[in-house]
Structure formats: C-alpha cells, structure tokens
N, C-alpha and C positions, 0 to 999 in steps of 0.2 A: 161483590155483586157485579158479576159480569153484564155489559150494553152490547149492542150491534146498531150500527145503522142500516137500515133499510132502503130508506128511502129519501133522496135527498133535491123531490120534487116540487112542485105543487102541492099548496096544503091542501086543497079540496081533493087532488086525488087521493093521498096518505089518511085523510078519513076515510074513502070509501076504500082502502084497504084492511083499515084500522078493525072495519066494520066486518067485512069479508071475513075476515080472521079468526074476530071470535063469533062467527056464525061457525066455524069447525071448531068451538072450544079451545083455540091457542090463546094464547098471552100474548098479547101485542096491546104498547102505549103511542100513543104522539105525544112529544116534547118538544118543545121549542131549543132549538139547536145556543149551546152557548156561546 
C-alpha cells in the first residue's frame, strides 16, 4: 500500500484540499502525521 505526502501544512488548509479533491472524484485522506 503505497503513501505520498502531500502536504505538510496547516491542517485547516489540508482539509480544504482534502475537500477539493474529492469534488473531482480522486482519493485523497488526512492523517495525522506519525
């Protein structure tokens, strides 16, 4: 199970990506970094 980080900002913005994202149907999660 391959990961990527995306984004390693602001959680409030990584939502309104999160959000973005799958408005075009992609796979995209937020995780709490370990």
């Amino acid at each position: 199970k391959g990961r990527s980080i995306l984004w390693s900002g602001m959680r409030e913005r990584a939502e309104l990506y999160v959000q973005q994202l799958h408005g075009y149907l992609l796979l995209a999660t937020l995780e709490k970094a370990i």
